[in-house]
C-alpha positions in Angstrom: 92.9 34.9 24.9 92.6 31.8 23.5 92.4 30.7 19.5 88.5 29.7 20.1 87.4 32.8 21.8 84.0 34.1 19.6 83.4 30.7 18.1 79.9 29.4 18.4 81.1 26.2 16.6 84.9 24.7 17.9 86.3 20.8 18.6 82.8 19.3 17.6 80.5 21.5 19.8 78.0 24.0 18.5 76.6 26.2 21.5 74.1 28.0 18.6 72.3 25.0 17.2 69.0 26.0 14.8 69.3 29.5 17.3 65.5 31.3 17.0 64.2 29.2 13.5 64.6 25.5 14.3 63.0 23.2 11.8 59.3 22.4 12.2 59.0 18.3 12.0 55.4 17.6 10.6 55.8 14.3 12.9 52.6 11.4 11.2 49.3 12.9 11.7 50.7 16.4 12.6 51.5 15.2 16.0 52.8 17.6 18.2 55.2 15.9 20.1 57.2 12.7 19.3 57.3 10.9 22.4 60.2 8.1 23.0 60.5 5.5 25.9 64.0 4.4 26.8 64.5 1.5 28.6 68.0 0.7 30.2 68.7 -2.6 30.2 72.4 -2.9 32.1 72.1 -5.3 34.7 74.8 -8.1 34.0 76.8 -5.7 32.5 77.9 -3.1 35.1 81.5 -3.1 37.1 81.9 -6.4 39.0 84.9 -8.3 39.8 82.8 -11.3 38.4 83.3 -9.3 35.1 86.8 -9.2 35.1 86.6 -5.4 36.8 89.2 -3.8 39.8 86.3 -2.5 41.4 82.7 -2.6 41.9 80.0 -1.1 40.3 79.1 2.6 42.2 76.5 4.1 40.5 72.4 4.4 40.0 71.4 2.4 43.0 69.2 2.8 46.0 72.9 3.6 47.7 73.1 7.3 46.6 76.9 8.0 46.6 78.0 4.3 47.5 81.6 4.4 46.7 83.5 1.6 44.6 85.0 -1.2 46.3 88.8 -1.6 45.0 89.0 -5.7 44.6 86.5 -6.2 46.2 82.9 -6.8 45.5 80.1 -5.1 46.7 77.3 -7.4 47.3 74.6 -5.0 48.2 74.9 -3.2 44.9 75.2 -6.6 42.9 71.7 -7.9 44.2 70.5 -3.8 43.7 71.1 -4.7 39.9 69.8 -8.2 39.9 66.8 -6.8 41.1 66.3 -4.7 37.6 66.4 -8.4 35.4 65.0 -10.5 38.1 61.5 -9.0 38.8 62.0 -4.6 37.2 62.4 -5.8 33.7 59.5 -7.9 33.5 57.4 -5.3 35.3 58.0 -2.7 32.1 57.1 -5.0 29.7 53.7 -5.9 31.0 53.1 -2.4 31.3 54.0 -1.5 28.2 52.6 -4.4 26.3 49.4 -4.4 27.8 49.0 -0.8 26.5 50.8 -1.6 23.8 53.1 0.8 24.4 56.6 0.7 22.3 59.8 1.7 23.6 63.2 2.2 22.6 66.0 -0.5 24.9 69.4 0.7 25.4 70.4 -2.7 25.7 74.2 -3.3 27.1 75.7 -5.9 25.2 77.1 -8.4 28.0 73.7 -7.6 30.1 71.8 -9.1 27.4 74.2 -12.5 27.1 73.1 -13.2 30.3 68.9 -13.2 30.1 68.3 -14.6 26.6 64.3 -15.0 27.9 64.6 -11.2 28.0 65.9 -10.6 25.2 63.2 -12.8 23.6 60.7 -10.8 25.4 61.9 -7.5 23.9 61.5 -8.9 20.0 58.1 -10.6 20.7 57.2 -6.9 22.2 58.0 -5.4 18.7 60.6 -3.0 21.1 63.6 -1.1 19.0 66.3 -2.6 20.4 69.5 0.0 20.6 73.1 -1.2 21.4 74.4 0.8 25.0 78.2 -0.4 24.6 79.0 -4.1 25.2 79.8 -2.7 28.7 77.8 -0.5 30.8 80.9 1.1 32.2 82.5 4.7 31.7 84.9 4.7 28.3 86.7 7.7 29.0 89.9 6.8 29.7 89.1 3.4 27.2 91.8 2.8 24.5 90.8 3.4 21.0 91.1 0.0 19.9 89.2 -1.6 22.7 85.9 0.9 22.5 86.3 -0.5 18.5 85.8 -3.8 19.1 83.6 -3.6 22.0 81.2 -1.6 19.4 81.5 -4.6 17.2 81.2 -7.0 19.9 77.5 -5.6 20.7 76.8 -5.5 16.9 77.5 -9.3 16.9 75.6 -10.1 20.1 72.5 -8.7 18.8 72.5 -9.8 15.5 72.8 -13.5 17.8 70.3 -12.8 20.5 67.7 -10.2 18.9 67.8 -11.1 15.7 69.1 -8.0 13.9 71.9 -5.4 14.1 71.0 -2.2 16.2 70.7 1.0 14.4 70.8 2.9 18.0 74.0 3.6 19.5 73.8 5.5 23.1 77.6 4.7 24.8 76.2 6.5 27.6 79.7 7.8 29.0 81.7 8.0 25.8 85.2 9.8 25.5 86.0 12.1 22.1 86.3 9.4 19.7 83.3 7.5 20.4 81.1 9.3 17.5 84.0 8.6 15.2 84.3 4.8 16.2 80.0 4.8 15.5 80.0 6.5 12.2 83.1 4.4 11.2 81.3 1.2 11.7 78.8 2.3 9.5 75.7 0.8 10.2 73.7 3.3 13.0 71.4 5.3 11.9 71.7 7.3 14.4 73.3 7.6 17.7 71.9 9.6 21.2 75.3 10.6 23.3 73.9 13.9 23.5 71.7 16.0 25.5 71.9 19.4 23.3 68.6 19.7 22.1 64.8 18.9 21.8 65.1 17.8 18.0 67.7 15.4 16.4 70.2 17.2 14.6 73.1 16.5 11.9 76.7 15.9 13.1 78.9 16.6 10.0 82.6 15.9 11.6 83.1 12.1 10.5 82.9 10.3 7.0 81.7 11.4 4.2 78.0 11.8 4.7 75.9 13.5 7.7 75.6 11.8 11.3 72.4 11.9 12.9 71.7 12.7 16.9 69.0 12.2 18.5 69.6 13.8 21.7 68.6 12.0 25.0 67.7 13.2 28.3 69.3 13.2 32.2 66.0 15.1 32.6 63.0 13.5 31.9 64.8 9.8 33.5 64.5 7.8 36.4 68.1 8.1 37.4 67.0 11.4 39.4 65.5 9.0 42.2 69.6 7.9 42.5 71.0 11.7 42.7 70.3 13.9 45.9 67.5 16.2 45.6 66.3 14.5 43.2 62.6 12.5 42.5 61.5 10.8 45.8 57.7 9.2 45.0 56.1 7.7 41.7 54.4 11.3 42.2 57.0 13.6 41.6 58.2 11.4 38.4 55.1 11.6 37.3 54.0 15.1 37.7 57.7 16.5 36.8 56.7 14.2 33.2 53.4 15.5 32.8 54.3 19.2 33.2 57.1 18.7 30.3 54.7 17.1 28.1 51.9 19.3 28.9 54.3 22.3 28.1 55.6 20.9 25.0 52.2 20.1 23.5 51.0 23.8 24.1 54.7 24.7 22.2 54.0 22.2 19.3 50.3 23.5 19.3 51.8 26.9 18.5 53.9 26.1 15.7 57.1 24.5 17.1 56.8 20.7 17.8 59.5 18.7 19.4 60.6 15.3 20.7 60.1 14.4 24.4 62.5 11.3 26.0 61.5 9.8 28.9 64.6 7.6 30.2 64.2 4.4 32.3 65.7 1.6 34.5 64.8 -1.3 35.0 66.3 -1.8 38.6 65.1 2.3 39.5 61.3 2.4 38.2 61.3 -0.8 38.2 60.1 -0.8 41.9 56.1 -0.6 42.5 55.4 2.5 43.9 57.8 4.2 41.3 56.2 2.1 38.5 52.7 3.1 39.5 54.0 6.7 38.7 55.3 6.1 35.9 51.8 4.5 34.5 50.0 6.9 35.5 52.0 9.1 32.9 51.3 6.5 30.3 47.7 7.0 30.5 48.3 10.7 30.5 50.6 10.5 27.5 47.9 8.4 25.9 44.9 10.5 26.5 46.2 13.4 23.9 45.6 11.0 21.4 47.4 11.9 17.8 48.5 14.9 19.3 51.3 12.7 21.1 52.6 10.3 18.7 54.7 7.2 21.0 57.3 5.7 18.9 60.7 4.6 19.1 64.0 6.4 18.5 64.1 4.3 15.1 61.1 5.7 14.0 62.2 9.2 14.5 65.6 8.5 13.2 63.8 7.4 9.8 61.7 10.4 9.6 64.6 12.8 10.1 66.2 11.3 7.6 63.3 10.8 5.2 61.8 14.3 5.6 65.1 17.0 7.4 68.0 15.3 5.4 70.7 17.8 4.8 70.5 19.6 1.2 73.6 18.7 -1.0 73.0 15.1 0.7 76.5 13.0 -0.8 78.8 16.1 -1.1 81.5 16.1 1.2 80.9 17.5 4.7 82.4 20.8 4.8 80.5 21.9 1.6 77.1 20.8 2.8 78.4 22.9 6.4 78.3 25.7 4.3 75.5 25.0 2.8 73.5 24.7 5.9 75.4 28.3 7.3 74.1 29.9 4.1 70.3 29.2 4.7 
C-alpha cells in the first residue's frame, strides 16, 4: 500500500474537482459558453544552437517525430518555425481583426525580442497578451533559480515590447515548482498549465491567498495536425471544433455552461488550407450570437475572480480548503 491510497486530493492533484455540482458561471449576457482563442507565438524562441541550445528544436512541425540534432542544427525545422512569424502570424491577425475577433497570445518571451512589428501588431489588435516562459523549451529538469528568473525575464520583456506586464502565465512544459515560482512573483492573475477541467478553478497550495487556473486544452489545438492520427485537413479541425462547441452550447443551454479553448500556431494553422478551416469555425462560433461570448483568458480570469472568489477570501489557505470541503 502506499500512504496516498483513497486520497482524491495528494501532492497538488485533485482527481474529484466540483464532482456532480460544479459552479454555474452566469458568463455577460447569460452566455453559454466562454469561448477563448490562443495563439502561440514561439517562433524565435524554440531549441536552436543559435540560442545557445545542445540540440535542435524537435517538436510541432510538419516533421512528425523529427528527432533532435545533438550540436547540430536542423535547418529544415528552423525555416518550419520561421514560417509561423514570417507569413502564419500575420495570416491570424487579419483574420481575426477583420472579424474583430480577440484572442488570447501565449507569447514566448525571446520569440517576441525578435519581431517587435509583431508585437506592435498584437497591442494595436487589442489581443491579451500572456507570458509562455522566456523560452519555449521543456523546464523539467530546469533549475529552480533559472525558471525564476526566466519568469522575470518575460515580465521585463513585455512591460518593454507590449507595453504592460502579462497577467497570463502558461509555461507550457513546467516541472513541480513552476506554480510556486508564478504565484511567488505575484503579479498573474491567473496561470493555464493545466488541462483538468472545463471551468477555471482555485489552486490553494502557494501563498497566502487562492491561485486561479484556467485550464487549457491539447484538444481543441492545432498541434494535433503534428501528432500521428491526428487532424489532417482544415476540415477535420473544423468540424472536430464545431461538434465541441455545438455540444457545449446544448450543455450550457441546460443549465451547466462552461469555457471552450481553442489552441493555435502560428507556423501549424497558420498554412492556407488549415487557416481556411479554422475560419470557417469563426463564422460558426460567431453565428450563436450572445449565446457564445469570445473573449480572452483575461476576461475570464476577471470574472472568476469578480463573481466565484473563494468564501473566507484573505484567510490563510488551509482554512478556506476547509471551507470549500464543507459546502
Amino acid at each position: 500500500s502506499h500512504e496516498n491510497d483513497g486520497k482524491s486530493k495528494y501532492g497538488g492533484r485533485d482527481c474529484a474537482g466540483y464532482g456532480k455540482t460544479p459552479p454555474k458561471p452566469v458568463w455577460p449576457k447569460k452566455a453559454k459558453v466562454a469561448l477563448n482563442f490562443v495563439i502561440n507565438y514561439e517562433e524565435g524562441g524554440e531549441k536552436c544552437l543559435l540560442h545557445g541550445d545542445s540540440e535542435s528544436e524537435k517538436l510541432l512541425t510538419e516533421i512528425v517525430g523529427a528527432d533532435a540534432y545533438e550540436n547540430e542544427r536542423h535547418m529544415n525545422i528552423e525555416s518550419l518555425y520561421e514560417y509561423g512569424s514570417r507569413a502564419g502570424f500575420w495570416r491570424l491577425h487579419r483574420m481575426f481583426t477583420t472579424r474583430k475577433v480577440p484572442a488570447t497570445v501565449f507569447a514566448v518571451g525571446m520569440a517576441l525580442e525578435r519581431n517587435p512589428q509583431a508585437c506592435k501588431a498584437m497591442v494595436e489588435a487589442g489581443w491579451e497578451v500572456a507570458s509562455h516562459g522566456y523560452r519555449w523549451i521543456d523546464y523539467q529538469n530546469v533549475e529552480e533559480a533559472m525558471e525564476r528568473e526566466h519568469i522575470q525575464r518575460t515580465v521585463e520583456i513585455h512591460q518593454h515590447l507590449i507595453g504592460k506586464r502579462p497577467v497570463g502565465i502558461y509555461q507550457g512544459k513546467p516541472n513541480e515548482n513552476t506554480r510556486k515560482l508564478i504565484v511567488e512573483e505575484g503579479g498573474f492573475l491567473y496561470d493555464s498549465d493545466s488541462y483538468s477541467d472545463d471551468l477555471p478553478y482555485w489552486n490553494f497550495e502557494y501563498g497566502k491567498k487562492p491561485h486561479l487556473i484556467i485550464p487549457y486544452t491539447l484538444s481543441e489545438n492545432d498541434m494535433r495536425f503534428c501528432i500521428p492520427n491526428g487532424f489532417s485537413t482544415g476540415q477535420d479541425f473544423c468540424q472536430y471544433l464545431k461538434d465541441t462547441l455545438k455540444f457545449l452550447v446544448e450543455e450550457g443551454r441546460a443549465g451547466h455552461p462552461k469555457m471552450m479553448t481553442v489552441g493555435l500556431h502560428c507556423r501549424v494553422v497558420g498554412r492556407p488550407g488549415r487557416a481556411a478551416g479554422l475560419q470557417q469555425f469563426i463564422e460558426f462560433a460567431k453565428s450563436y450570437g450572445k449565446d457564445v461570448w469570445i473573449c480572452t483568458r483575461e476576461e475570464i480570469a476577471e470574472h472568476w475572480h469578480e463573481n466565484h472568489s473563494p468564501r473566507g477570501l484573505g484567510v490563510s489557505t488551509s482554512s478556506l480548503e476547509d471551507n470549500l470541503n464543507k459546502e
